[in-house]
DSSP file (Angstrom, degrees, kcal/mol; ACC not computed):
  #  RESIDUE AA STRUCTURE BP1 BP2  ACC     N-H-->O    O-->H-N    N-H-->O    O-->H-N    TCO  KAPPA ALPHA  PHI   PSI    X-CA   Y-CA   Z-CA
    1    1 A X              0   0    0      0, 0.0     3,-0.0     0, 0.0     6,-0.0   0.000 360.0 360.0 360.0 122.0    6.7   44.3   50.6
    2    2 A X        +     0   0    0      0, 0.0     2,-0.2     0, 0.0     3,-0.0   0.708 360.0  22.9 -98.4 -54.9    9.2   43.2   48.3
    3    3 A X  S  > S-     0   0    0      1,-0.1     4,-0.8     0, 0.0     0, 0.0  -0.654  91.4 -85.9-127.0-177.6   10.4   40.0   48.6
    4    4 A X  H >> S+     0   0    0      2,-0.2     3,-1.9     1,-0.2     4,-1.3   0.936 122.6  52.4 -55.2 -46.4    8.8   36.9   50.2
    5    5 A X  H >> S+     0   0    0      1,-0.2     4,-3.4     2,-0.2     3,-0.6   0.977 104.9  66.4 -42.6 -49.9    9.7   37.2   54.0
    6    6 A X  H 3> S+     0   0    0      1,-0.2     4,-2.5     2,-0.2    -1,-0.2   0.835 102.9  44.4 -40.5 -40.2    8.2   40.6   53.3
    7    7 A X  H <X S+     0   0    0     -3,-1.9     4,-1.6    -4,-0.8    -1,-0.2   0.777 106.8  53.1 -60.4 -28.9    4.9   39.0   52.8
    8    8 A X  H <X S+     0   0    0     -4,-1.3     4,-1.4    -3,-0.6    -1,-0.2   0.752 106.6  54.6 -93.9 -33.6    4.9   37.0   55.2
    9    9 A X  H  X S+     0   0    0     -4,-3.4     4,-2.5    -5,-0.2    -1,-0.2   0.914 108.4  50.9 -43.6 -51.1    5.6   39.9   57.6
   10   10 A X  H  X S+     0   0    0     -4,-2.5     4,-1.4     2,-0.2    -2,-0.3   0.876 113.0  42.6 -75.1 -23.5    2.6   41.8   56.3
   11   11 A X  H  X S+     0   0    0     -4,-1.6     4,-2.6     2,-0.2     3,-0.5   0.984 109.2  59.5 -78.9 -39.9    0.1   38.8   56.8
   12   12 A X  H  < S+     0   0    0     -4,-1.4     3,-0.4     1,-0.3    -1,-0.2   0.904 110.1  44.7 -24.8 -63.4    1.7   38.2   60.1
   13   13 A X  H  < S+     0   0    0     -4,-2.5    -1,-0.3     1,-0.2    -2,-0.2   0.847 107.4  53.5 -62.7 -40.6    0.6   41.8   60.8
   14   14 A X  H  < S+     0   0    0     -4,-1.4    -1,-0.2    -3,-0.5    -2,-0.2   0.507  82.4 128.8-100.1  -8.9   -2.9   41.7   59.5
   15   15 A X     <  -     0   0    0     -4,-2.6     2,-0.2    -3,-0.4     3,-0.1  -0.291  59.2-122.6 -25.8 105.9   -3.7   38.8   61.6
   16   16 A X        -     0   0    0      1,-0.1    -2,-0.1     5,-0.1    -1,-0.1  -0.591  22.3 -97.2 -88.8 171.2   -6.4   39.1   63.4
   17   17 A X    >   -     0   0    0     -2,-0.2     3,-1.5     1,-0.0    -1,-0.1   0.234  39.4-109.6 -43.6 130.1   -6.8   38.9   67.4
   18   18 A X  T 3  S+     0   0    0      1,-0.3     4,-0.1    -3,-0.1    -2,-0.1   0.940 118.7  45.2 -39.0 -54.6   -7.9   35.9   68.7
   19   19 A X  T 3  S+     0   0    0      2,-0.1    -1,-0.3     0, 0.0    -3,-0.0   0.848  95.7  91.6 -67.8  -9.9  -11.4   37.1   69.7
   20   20 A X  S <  S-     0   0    0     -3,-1.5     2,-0.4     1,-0.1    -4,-0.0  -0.205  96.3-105.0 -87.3 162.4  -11.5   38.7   66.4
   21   21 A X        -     0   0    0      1,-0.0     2,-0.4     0, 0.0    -5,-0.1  -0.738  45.7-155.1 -89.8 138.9  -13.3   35.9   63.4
   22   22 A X        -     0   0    0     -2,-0.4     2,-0.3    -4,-0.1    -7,-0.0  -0.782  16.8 -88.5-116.6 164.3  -10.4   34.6   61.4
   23   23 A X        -     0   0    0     -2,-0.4     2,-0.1     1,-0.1    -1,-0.1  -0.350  38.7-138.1 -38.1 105.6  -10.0   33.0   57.6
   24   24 A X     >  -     0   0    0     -2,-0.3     4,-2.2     1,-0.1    -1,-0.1  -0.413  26.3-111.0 -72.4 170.7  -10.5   29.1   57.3
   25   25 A X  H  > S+     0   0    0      2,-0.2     4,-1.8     1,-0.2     3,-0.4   0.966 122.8  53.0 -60.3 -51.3   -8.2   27.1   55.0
   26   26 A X  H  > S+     0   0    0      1,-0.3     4,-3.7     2,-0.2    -1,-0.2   0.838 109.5  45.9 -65.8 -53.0  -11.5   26.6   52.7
   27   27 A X  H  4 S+     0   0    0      2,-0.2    -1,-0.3     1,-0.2    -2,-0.2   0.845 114.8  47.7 -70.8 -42.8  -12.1   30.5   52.6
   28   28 A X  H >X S+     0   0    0     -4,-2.2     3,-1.4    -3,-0.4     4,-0.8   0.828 111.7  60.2 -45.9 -51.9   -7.7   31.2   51.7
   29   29 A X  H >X S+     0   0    0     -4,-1.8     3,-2.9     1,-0.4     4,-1.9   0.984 106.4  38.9 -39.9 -77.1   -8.4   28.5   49.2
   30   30 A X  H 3< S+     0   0    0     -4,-3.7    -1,-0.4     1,-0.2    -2,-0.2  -0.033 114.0  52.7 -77.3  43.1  -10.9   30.3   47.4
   31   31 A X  H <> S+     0   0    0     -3,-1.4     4,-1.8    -2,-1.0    -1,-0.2   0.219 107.9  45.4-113.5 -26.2   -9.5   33.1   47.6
   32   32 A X  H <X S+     0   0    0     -3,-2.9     4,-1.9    -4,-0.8    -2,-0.2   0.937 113.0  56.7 -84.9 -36.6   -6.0   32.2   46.2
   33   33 A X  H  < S+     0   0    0     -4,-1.9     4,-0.4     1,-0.2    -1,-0.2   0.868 111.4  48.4 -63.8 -35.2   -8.3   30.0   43.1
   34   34 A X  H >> S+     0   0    0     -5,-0.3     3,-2.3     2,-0.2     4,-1.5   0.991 109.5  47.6 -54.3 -63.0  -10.0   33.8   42.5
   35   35 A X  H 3X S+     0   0    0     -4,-1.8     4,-2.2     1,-0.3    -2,-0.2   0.867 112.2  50.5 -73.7 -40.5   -6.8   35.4   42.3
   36   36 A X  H 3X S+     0   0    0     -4,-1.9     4,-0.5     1,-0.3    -1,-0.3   0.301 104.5  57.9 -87.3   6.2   -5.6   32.6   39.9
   37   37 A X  H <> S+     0   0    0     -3,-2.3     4,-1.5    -4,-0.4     5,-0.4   0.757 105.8  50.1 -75.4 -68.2   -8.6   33.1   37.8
   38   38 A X  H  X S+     0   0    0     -4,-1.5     4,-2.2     2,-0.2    -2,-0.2   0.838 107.8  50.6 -49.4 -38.7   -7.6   36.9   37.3
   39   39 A X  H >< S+     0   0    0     -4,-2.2     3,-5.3    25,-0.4     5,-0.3   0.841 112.0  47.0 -58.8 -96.1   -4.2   36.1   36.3
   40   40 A X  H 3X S+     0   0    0     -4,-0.5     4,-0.8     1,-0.3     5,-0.5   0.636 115.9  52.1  -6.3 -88.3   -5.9   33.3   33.5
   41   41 A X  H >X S+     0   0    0     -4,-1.5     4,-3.2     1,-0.3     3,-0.6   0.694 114.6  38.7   4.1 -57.0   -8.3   36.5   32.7
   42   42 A X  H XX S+     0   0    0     -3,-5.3     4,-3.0    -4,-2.2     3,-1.1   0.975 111.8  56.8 -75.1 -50.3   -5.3   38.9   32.1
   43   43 A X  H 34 S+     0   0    0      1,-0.3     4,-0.5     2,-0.2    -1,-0.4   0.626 108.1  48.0 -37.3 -35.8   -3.3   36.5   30.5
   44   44 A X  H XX S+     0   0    0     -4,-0.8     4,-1.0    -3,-0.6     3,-0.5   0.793 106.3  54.4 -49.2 -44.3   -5.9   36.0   28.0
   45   45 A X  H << S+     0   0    0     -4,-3.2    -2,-0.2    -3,-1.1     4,-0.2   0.872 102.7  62.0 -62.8 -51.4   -6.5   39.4   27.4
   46   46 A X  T 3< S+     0   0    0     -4,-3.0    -1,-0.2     1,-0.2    -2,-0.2   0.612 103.8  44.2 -10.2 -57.4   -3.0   39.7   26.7
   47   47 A X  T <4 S+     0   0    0     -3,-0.5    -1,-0.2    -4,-0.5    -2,-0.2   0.675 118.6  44.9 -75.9 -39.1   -3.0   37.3   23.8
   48   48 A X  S  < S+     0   0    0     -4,-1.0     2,-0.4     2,-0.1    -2,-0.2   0.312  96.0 108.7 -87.1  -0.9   -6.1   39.0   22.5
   49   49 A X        -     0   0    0     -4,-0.2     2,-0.3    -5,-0.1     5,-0.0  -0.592  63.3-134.9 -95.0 157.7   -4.5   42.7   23.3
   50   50 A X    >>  -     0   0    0     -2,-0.4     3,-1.5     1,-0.0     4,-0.6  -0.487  42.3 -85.5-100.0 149.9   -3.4   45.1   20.4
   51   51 A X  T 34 S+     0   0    0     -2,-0.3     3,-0.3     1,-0.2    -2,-0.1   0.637 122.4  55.0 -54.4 -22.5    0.0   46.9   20.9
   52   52 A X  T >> S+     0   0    0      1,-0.2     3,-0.8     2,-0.1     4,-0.5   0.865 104.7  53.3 -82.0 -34.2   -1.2   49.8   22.9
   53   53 A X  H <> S+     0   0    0     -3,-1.5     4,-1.9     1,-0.2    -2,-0.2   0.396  85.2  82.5-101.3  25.5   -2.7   47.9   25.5
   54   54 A X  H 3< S+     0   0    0     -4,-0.6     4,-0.4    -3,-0.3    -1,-0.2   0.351  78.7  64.5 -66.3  -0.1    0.0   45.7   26.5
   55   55 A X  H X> S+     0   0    0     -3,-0.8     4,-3.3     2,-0.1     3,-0.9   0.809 113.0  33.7 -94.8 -78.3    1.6   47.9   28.7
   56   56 A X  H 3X S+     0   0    0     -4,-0.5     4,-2.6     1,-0.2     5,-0.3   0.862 111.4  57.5 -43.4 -52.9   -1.4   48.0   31.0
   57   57 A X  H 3X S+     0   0    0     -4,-1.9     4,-4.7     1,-0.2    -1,-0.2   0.896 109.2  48.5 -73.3 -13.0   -2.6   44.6   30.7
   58   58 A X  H <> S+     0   0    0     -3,-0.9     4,-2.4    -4,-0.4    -1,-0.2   0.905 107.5  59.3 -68.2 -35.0    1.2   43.3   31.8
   59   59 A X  H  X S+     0   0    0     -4,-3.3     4,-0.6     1,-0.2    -1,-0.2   0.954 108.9  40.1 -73.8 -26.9    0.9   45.8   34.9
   60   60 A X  H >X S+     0   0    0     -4,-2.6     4,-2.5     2,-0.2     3,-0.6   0.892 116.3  52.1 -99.0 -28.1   -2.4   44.2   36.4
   61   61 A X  H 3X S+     0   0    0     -4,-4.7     4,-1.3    -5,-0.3    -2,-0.2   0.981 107.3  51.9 -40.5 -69.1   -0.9   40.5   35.5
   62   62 A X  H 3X S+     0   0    0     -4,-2.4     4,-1.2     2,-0.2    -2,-0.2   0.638 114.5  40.8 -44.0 -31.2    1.9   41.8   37.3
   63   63 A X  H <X S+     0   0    0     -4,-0.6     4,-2.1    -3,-0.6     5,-0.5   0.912 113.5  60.3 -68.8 -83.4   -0.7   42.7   40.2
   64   64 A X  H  < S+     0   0    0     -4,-2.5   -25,-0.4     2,-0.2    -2,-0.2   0.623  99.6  43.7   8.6 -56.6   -2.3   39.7   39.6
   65   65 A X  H >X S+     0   0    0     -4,-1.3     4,-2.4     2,-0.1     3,-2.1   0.899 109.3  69.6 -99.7 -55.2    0.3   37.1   40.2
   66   66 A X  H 3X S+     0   0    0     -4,-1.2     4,-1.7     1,-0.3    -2,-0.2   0.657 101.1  41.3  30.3 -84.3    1.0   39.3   43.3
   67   67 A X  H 3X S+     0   0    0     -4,-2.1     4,-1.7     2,-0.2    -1,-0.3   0.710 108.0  59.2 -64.3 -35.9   -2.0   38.4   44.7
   68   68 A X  H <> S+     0   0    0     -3,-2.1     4,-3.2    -5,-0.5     5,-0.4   0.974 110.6  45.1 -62.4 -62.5   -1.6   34.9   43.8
   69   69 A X  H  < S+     0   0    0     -4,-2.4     4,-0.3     1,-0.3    -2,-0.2   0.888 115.4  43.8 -59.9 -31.7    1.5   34.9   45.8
   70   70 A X  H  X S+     0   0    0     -4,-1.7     4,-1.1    -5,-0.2     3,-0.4   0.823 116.3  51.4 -53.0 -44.5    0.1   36.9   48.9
   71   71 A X  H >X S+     0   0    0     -4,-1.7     4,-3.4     1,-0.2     3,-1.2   0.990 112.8  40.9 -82.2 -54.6   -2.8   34.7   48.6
   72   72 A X  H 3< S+     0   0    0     -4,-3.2    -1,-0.2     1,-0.2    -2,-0.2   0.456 115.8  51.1 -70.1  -7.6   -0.7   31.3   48.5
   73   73 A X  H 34 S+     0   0    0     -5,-0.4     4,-0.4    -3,-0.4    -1,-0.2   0.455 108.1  51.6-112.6   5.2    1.8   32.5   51.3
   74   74 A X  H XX S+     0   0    0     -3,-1.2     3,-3.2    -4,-1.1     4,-1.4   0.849 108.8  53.2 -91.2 -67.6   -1.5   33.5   53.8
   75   75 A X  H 3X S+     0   0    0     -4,-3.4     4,-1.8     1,-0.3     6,-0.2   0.900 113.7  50.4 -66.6 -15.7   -2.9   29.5   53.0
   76   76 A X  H 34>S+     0   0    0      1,-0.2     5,-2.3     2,-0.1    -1,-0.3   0.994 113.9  35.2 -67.0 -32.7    0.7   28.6   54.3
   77   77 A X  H X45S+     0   0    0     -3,-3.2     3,-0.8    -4,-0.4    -2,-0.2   0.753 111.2  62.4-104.1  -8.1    0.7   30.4   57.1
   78   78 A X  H 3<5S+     0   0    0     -4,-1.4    -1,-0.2     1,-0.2    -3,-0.1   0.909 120.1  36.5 -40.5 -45.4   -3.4   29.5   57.7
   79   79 A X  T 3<5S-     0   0    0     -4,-1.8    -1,-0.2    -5,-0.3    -2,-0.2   0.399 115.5-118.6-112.3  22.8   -1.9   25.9   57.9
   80   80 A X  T < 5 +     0   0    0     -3,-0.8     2,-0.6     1,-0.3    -3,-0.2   0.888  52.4 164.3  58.4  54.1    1.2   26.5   59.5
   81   81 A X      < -     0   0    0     -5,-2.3     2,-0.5    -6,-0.2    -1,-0.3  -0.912  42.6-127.2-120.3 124.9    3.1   25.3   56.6
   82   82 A X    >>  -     0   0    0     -2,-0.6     4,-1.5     1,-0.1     3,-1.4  -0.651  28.3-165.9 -85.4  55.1    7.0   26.5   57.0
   83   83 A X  H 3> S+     0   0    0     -2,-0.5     4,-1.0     1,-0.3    -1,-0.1   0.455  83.1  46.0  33.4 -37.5    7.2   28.2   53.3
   84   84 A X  H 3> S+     0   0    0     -2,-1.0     4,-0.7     2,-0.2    -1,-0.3   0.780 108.1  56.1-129.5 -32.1   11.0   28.6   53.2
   85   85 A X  H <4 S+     0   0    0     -3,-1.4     4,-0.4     2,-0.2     3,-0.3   0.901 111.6  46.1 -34.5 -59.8   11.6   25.0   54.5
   86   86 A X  H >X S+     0   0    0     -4,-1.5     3,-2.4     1,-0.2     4,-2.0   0.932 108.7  52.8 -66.6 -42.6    9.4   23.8   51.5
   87   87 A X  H 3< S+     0   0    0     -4,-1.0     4,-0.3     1,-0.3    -1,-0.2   0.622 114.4  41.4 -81.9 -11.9   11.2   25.9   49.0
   88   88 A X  T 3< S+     0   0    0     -4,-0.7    -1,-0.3    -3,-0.3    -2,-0.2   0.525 124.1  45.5 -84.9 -15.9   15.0   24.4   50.2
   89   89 A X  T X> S+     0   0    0     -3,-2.4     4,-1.2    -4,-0.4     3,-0.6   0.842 101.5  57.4-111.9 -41.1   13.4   21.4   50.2
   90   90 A X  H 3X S+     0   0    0     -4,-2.0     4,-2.9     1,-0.3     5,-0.2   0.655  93.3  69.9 -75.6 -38.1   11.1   21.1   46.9
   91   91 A X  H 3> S+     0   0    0     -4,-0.3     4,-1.8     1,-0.2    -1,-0.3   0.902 100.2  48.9 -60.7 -27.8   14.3   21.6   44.2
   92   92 A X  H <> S+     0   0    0     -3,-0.6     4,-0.5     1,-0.2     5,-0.4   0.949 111.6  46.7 -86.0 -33.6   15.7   18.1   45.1
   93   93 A X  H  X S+     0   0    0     -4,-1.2     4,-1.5     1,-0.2    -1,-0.2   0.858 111.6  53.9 -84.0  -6.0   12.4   16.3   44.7
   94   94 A X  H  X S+     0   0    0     -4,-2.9     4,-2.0     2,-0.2    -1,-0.2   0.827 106.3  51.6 -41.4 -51.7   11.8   18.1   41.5
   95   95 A X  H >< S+     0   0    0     -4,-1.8     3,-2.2    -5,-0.2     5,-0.4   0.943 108.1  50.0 -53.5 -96.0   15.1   16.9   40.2
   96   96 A X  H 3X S+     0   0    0     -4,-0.5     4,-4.5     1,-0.3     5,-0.2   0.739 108.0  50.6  -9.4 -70.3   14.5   13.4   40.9
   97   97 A X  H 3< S+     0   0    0     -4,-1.5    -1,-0.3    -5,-0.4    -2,-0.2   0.706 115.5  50.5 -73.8  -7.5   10.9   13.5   39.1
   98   98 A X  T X< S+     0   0    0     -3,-2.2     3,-2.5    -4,-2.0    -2,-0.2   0.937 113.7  45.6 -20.1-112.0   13.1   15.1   36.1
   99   99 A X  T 34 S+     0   0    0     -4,-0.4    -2,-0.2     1,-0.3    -3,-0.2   0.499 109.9  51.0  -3.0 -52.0   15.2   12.5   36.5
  100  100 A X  T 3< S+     0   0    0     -4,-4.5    -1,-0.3    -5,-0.4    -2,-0.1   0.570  84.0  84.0 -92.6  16.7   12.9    9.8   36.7
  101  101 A X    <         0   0    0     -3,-2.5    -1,-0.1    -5,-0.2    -2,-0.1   0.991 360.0 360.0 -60.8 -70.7   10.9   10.6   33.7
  102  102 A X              0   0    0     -4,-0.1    -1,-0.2    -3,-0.1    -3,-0.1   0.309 360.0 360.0 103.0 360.0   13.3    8.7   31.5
């Protein structure tokens, strides 16, 4: 899975079945605040890493934010939150609170 849409396929897929017990918002939550703990982690380590081990610690941040994203496009779709709507939507009210800073 590549891009977003991709993600969104694979949670789409790993849904379970209605009889089957599913994820609450609360549980997605803490799952995407874990993931966003490991990034901190690695990111730290980073800062603290010596020239050899920078190659690895960048490849499990890169796994890392990953996860982050997976994690934060399953609590969209937990709360039925249109993803691709927000993200056409989000640049103009960014611009504006730019804008209004002054």
């Amino acid at each position: 899975m590549d891009t977003i849409a991709g993600i969104k396929l694979q949670i789409q897929d790993m849904k379970p079945s209605p009889e089957q017990s599913s994820t609450s918002l609360e549980q997605q939550l803490a799952f995407l605040i874990s993931e966003v703990g490991q990034v901190a982690r690695e990111v730290l380590n980073l800062n603290e890493a010596g020239a050899g081990d920078v190659a690895a610690i960048k490849s499990r941040l890169g796994q890392e934010l990953y996860n982050v994203i997976w994690n934060a496009c399953a609590l969209a779709d937990l709360a039925d939150i249109d993803l691709d709507r927000a993200v056409k939507h989000k640049p103009t009210i960014k611009q504006a609170q730019l804008w209004n800073r002054g």
